[in-house]
N, C-alpha and C positions, 0 to 999 in steps of 0.2 A: 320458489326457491331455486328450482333448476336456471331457471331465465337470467335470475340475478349472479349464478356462476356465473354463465355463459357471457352474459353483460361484463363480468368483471375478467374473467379471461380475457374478450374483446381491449378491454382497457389496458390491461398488461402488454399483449402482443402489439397494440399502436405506441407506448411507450416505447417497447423496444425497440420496434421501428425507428423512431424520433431518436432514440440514442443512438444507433449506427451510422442513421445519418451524420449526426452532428460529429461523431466518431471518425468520420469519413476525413481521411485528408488534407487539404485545400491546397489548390492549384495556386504556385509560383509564377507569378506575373513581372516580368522586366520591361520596365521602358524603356527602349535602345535609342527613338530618333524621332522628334517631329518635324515635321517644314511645312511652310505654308507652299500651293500650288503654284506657280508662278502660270498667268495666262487663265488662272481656274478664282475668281474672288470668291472670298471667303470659305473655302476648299486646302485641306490637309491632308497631310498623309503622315502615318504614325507608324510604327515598326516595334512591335511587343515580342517578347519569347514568353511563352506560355510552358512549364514544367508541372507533370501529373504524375504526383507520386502514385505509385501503386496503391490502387484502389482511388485514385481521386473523382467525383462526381462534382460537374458544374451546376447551380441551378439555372433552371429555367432562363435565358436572356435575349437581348437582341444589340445589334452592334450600329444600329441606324445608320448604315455602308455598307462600301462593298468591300467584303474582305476576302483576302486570300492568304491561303491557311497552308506552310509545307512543314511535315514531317521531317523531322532532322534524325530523334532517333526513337525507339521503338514502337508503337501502334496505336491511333485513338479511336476512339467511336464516335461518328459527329450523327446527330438527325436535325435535320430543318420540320418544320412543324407540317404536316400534310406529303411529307416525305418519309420512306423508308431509311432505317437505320442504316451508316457507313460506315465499316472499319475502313480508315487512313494509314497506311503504313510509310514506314520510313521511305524518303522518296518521293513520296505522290503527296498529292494538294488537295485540296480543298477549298470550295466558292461557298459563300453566304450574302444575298444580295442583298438593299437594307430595307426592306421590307421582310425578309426574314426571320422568327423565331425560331432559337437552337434553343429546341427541348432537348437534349441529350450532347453533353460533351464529358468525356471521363475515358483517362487508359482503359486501352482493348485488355489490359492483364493485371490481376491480380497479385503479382508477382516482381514484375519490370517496372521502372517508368516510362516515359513518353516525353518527349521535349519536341515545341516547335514554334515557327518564326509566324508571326500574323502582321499584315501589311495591310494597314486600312485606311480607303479615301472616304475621308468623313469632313463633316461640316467644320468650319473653327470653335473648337472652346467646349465643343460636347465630347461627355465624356466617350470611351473607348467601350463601355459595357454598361447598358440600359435595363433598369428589371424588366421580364417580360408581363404585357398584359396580357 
């Protein structure tokens, strides 16, 4: 009898979970500008603004590029997969190479949002944000 509480609390508490995720936010994605490379075949460059409302979590992704990432206005937390957590503040940048997996993108605050510009040379015709495997 006790097992089967405890099994059923378990159940509840991963529900909850699963609902504040899904409760969570979701980041505002603009597309501002593509061009093809010139001198670079089959080579773009794309220019997103990303906006994270307070409390936004990204999942898991990878951007198959290189990107680079500035803070325009309040603070994010980026991590690349085998690297240490970064809060980004307004001002400073941020590199993703395309081998990289960002397990962790979501405003540094609870409170504020976060808005910023992402500039990435990536192949032609692939998307801007790949599930991560």
């Amino acid at each position: 009898m006790k097992i089967a509480a405890v099994v059923l609390m378990l159940m509840f508490a991963l529900v909850g979970v699963a609902t504040a995720q899904e409760a969570a936010p979701e980041a505002k994605v603009t597309p501002l500008l593509s061009k093809d490379l010139a001198g670079l075949s089959g080579k773009e460059i794309t220019m997103i603004t990303v906006e994270y409302p307070p409390g936004s979590v990204d999942p898991a992704h990878r951007h198959h590029a290189q990107a680079l990432v500035y803070v325009i206005e309040g603070s994010i937390v980026m991590q690349l997969r085998g690297a240490e957590p970064v809060t980004v503040k307004a001002g400073e940048g941020f590199y993703e190479g395309p081998n990289d997996v960002h397990i962790v993108g979501r405003s540094a605050s609870d409170s504020k949002p976060a808005k910023f510009v992402v500039f990435l040379v990536k192949n032609q015709g692939v998307p801007a944000v790949l599930p991560a495997k």
